[in-house]
VOBA-1610 file (N, C-alpha, C; in pm, whole numbers, padded with zeros to 5 digits, always signed):
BEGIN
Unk-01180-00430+00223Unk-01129-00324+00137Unk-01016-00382+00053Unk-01050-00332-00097Unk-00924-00376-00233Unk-00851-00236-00206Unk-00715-00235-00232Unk-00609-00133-00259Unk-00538-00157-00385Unk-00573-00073-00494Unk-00488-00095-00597Unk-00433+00048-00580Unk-00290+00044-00648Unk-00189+00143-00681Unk-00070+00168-00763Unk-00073+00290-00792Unk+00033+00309-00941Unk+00126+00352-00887Unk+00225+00321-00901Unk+00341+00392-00822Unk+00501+00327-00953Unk+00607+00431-00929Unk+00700+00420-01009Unk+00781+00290-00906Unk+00803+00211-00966Unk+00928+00160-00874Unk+01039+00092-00997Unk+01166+00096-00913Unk+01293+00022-01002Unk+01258+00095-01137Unk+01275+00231-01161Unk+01237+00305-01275Unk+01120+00250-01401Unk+01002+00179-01338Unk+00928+00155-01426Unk+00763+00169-01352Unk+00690+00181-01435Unk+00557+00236-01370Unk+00490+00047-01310Unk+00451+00047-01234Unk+00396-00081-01164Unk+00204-00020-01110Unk+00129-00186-01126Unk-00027-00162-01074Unk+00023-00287-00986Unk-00007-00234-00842Unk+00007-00317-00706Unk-00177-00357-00643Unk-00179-00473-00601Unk-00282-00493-00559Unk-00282-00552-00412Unk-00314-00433-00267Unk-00291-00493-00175Unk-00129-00515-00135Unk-00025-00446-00184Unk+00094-00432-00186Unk+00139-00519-00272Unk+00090-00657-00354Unk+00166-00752-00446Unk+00169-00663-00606Unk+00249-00679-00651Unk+00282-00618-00815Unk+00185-00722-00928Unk+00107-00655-00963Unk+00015-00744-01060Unk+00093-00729-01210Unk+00101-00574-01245Unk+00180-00567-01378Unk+00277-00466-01332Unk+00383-00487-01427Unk+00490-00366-01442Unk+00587-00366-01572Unk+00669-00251-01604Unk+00686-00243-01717Unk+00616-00165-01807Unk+00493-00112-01729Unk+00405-00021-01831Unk+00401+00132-01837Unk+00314+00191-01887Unk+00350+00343-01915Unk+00304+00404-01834Unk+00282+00486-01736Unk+00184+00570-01672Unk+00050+00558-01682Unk+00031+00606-01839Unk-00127+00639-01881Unk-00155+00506-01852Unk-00092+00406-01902Unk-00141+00243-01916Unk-00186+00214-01742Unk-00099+00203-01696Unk-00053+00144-01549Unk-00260+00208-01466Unk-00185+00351-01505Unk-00346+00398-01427Unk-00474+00333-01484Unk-00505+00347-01636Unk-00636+00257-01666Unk-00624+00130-01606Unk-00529+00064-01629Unk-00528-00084-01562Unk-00611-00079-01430Unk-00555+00023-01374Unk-00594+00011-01207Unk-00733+00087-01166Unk-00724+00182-01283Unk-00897+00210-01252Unk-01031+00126-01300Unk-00956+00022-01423Unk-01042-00069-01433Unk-01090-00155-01322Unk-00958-00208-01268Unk-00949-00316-01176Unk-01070-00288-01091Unk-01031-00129-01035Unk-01118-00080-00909Unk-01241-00053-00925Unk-01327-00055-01064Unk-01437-00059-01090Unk-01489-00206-01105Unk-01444-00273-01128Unk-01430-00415-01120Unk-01494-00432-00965Unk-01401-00424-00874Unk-01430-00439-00751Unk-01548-00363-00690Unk-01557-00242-00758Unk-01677-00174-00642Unk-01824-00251-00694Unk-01778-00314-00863Unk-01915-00358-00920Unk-01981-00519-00822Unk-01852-00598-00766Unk-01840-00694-00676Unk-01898-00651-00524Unk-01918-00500-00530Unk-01985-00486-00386Unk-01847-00440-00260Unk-01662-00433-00319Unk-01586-00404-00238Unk-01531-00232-00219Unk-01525-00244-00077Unk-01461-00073-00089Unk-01352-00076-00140Unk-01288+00031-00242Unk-01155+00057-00312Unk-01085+00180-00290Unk-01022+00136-00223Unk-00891+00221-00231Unk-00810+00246-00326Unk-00768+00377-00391Unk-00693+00379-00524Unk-00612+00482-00494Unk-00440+00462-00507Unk-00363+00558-00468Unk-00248+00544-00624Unk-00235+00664-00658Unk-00152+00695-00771Unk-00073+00818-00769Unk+00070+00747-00754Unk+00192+00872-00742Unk+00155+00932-00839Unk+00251+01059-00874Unk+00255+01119-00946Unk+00387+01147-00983Unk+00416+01217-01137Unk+00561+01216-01175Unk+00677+01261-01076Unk+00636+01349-00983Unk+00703+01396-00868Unk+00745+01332-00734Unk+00645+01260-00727Unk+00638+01145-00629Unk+00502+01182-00552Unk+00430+01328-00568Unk+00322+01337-00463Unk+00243+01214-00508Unk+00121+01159-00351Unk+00050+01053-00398Unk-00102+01112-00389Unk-00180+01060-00509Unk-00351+01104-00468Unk-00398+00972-00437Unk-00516+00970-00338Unk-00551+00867-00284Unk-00696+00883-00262Unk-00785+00820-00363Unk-00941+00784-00352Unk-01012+00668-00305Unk-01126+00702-00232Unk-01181+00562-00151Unk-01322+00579-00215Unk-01377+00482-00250Unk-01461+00434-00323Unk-01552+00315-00318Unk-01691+00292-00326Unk-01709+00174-00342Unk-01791+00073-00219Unk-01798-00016-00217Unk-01869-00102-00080Unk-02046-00068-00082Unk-02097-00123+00015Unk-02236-00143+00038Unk-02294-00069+00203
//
């Protein structure tokens, strides 16, 4: 299983992969396509994906996706 996730940290939007920071510095809208690309990426590789994305509040949504 891949885990990508959007989450705010150090006041800037970050896409984490597996807990490491791949990008940051980006906008929300940005940060999330990044990471839903990624995770289509992966399910097309045959991996289950995990995709968790705070929200402006801090609640988190969290979708599992993907694998054989």
């Amino acid at each position: 299983m891949v885990q990508y996730a959007v989450a705010l940290k150090n006041g800037e939007w970050s896409v984490f992969q597996d807990g490491e920071v791949l990008a940051h510095d980006l906008t929300r809208s940005a940060a999330i396509q990044m990471a839903k690309e990624l995770a289509f990426e992966a399910e097309e590789r045959g991996d289950t994906v995990e995709l968790l994305i705070q929200g402006y509040y801090g609640e988190l949504t969290r979708k599992v996706s993907g694998g054989d």
